[in-house]
C-alpha positions in Angstrom: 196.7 -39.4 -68.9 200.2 -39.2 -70.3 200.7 -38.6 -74.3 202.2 -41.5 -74.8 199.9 -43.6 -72.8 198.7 -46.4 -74.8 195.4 -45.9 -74.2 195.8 -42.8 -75.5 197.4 -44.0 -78.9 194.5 -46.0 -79.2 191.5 -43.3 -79.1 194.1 -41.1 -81.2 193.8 -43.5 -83.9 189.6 -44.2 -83.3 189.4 -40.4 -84.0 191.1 -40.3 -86.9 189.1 -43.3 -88.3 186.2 -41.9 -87.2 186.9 -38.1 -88.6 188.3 -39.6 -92.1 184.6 -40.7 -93.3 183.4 -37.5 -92.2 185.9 -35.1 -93.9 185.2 -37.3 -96.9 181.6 -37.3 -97.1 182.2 -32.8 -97.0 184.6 -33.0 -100.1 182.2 -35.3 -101.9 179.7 -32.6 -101.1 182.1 -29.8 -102.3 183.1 -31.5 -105.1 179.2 -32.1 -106.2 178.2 -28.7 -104.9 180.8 -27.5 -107.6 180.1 -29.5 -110.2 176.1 -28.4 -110.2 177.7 -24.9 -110.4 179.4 -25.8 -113.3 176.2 -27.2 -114.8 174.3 -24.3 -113.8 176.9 -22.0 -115.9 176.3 -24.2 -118.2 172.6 -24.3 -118.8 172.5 -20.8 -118.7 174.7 -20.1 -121.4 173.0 -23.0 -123.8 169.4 -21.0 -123.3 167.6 -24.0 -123.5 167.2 -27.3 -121.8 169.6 -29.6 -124.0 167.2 -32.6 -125.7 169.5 -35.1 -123.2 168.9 -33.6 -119.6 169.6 -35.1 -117.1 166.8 -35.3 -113.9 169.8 -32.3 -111.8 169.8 -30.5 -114.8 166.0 -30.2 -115.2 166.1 -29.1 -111.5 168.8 -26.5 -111.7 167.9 -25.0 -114.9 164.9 -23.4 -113.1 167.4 -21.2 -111.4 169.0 -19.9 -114.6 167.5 -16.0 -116.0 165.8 -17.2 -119.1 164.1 -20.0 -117.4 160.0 -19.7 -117.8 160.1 -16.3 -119.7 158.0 -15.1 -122.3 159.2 -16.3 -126.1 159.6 -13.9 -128.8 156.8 -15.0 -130.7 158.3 -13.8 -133.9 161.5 -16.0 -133.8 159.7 -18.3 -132.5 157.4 -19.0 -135.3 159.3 -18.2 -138.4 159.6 -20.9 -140.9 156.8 -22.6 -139.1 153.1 -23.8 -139.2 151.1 -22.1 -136.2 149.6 -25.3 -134.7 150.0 -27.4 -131.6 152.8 -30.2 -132.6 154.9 -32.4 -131.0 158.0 -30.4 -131.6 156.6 -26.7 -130.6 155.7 -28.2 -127.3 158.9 -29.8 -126.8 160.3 -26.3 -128.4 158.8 -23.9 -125.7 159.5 -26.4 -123.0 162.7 -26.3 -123.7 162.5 -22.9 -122.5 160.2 -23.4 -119.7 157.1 -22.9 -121.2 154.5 -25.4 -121.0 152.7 -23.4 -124.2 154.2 -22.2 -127.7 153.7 -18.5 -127.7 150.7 -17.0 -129.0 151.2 -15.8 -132.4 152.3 -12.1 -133.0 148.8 -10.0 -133.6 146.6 -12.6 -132.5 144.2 -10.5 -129.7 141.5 -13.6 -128.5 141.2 -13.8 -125.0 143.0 -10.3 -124.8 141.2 -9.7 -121.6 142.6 -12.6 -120.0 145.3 -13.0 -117.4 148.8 -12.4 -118.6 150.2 -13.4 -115.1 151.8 -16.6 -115.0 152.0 -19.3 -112.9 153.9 -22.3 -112.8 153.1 -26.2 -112.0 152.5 -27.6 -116.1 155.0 -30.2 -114.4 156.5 -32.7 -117.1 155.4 -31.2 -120.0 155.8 -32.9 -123.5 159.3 -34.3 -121.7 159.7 -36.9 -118.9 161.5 -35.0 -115.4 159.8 -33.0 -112.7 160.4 -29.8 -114.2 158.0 -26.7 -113.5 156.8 -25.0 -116.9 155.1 -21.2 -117.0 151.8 -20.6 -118.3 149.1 -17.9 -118.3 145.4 -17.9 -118.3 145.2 -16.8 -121.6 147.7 -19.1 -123.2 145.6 -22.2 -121.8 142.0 -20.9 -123.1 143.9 -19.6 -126.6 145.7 -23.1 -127.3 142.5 -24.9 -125.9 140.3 -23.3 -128.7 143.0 -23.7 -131.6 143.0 -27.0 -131.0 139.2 -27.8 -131.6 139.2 -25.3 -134.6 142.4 -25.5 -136.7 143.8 -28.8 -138.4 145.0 -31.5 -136.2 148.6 -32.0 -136.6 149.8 -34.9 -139.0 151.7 -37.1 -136.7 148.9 -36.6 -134.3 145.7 -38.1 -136.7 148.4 -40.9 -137.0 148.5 -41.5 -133.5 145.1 -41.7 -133.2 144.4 -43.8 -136.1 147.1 -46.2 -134.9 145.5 -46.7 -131.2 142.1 -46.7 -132.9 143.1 -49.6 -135.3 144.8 -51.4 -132.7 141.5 -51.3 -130.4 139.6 -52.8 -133.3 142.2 -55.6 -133.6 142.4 -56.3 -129.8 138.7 -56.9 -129.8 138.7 -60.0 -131.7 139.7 -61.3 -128.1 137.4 -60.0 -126.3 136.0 -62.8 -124.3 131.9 -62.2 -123.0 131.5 -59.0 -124.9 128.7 -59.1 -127.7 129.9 -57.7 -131.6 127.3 -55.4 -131.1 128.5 -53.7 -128.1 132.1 -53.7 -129.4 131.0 -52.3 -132.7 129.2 -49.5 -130.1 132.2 -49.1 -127.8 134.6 -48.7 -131.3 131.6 -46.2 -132.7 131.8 -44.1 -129.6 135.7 -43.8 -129.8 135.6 -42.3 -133.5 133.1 -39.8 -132.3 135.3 -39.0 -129.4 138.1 -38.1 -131.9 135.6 -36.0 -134.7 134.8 -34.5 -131.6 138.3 -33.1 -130.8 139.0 -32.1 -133.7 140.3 -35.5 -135.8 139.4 -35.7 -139.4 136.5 -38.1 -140.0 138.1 -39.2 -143.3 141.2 -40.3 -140.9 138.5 -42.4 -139.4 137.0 -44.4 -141.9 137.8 -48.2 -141.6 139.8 -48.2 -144.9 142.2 -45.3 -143.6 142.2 -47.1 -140.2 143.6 -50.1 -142.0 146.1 -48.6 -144.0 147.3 -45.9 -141.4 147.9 -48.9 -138.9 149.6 -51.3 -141.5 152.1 -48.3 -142.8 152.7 -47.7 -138.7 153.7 -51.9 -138.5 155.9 -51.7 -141.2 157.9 -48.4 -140.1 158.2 -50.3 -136.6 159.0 -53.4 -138.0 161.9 -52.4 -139.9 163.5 -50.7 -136.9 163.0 -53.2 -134.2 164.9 -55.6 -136.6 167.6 -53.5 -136.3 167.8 -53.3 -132.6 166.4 -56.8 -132.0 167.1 -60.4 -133.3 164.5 -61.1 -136.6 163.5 -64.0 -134.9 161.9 -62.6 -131.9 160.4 -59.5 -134.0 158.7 -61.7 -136.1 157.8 -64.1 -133.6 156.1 -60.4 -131.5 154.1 -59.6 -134.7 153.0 -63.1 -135.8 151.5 -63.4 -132.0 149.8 -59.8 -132.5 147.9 -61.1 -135.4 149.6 -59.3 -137.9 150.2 -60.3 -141.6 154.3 -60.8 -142.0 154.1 -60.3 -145.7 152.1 -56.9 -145.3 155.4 -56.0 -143.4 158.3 -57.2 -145.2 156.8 -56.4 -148.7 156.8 -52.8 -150.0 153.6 -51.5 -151.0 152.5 -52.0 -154.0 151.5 -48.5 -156.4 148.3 -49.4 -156.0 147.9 -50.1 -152.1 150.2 -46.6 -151.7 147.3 -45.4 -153.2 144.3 -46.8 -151.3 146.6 -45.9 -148.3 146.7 -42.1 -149.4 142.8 -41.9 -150.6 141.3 -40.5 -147.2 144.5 -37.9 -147.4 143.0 -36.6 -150.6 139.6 -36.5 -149.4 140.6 -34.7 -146.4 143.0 -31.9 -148.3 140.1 -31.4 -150.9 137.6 -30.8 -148.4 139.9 -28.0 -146.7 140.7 -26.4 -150.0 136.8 -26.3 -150.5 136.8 -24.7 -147.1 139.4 -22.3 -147.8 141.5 -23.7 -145.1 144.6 -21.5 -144.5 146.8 -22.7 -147.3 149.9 -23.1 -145.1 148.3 -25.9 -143.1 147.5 -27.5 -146.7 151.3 -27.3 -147.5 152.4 -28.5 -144.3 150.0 -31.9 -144.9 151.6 -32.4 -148.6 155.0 -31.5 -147.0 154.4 -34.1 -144.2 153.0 -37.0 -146.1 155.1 -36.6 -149.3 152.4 -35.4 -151.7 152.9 -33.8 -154.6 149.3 -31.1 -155.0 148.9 -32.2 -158.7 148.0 -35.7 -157.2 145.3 -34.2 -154.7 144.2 -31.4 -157.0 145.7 -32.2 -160.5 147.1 -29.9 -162.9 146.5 -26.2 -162.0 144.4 -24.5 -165.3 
């Protein structure tokens, strides 16, 4: 067939419509190829996962050096209270650990594996990422948390779902009070069993924990969300407007702090290490003279 066949001219241009698509769809994968590079530099200068990842970079920052190796538990630590919190999780994951390091001297479970493995997939974080872990990390961070002081933000948590169980059941259709009272019972030995404080879980520091929770909530959905519809949310939940527009009073700020006192008296009795102590009045904004009046 002749060059200039038209025939020819036409299956000239099919080709190149054909072969346009395709060279694009390659430079879009160059161009994405490089741009994960770039990411990958990234990530591996930062040394951490950054608070905002993205689902790519949780995938490609398991190829970076520092991913999933042991922390210095030293730097690590400093400044801080040794116990199982929110933010050391989210701390060592950053650094893909699934576990805070085990503090500096510490020898339990010596004789168990040091060999890690990885699969502690999400983490404290959302994403599909792979965190390390050893044997002995998971038995040591196991038995801390059933004998040192729960975290703060943690009893709060589970006074706070506690509480709201006990005002969920008022609509409980077909179940006796009996067996509610029973089913509620069962959860508050659940928590004393793990390790929650039973002053936490007395119904008077259920109250209060949950109403103090409301109010924090409350005053930031109003400013993400139209009043009308906030107060509309809690009125339907069964919660008392006033108890969340109105600041507490000196005395309710004090029946609110009552089982905090009890609690930081009993582990001074016990001789509790005084840096948990410290954390507690740090974290609830108590001054010690009020739990343990004037030192003589």
């Amino acid at each position: 067939m002749a060059a200039g066949h038209p025939i020819h001219n036409v299956m000239l241009r099919r080709t190149k419509i054909i072969l346009f698509p395709a060279v694009l769809i390659i430079g879009i994968g160059l161009v994405l190829h490089a741009t994960d590079g770039d990411r990958l530099l990234m990530l591996e200068k930062a040394g951490q996962l950054p608070q905002d990842a993205s689902p790519v970079d949780r995938q490609l920052v398991e190829h970076t050096s520092w991913w999933g190796k042991p922390i210095d538990s030293n730097k690590f630590w400093k400044g801080k209270t040794i116990w199982l919190d929110i933010n050391a999780r989210r701390a060592a994951n950053k650094l893909g650990r699934f576990y805070p390091p085990i503090p500096f001297g510490e020898t339990k479970y010596s004789l168990y594996s040091e060999k890690d493995i990885s699969g502690g997939t999400g983490g404290s974080e959302s994403g599909s990422t792979d965190y390390h872990m050893n044997d002995r990390e998971v038995a040591f961070w196991s038995e801390f948390e059933r004998t040192h002081p729960t975290p703060p933000e943690e009893i709060e948590r589970k006074q706070v779902q506690i509480e709201g169980k006990i005002l969920a059941s008022r609509n409980w259709i077909g179940i006796s009070q009996n067996d509610i009272n029973d089913t509620i019972a069962i959860e508050k030995e659940r928590a004393i069993s793990l390790n929650y404080p039973p002053e936490a879980l007395a119904d008077d520091a259920l109250h209060w924990a949950y109403m103090v929770h409301q109010s924090q909530q409350y005053q930031q959905d109003i400013q993400r969300m139209p009043i009308e519809v906030v107060q509309a949310v809690a009125h339907n939940s069964g919660t008392d407007l006033t108890q969340l527009t109105n600041s507490l009073s000196a005395a309710q700020i004090k029946a609110a702090n009552a089982w905090k006192v009890a609690y930081l008296q009993r582990l001074q009795k016990e001789k509790v290490d005084k840096s948990y102590i410290d954390a507690y009045l740090q974290a609830w904004n108590l001054p010690a003279t009020e739990v343990f009046g004037q030192s003589k």
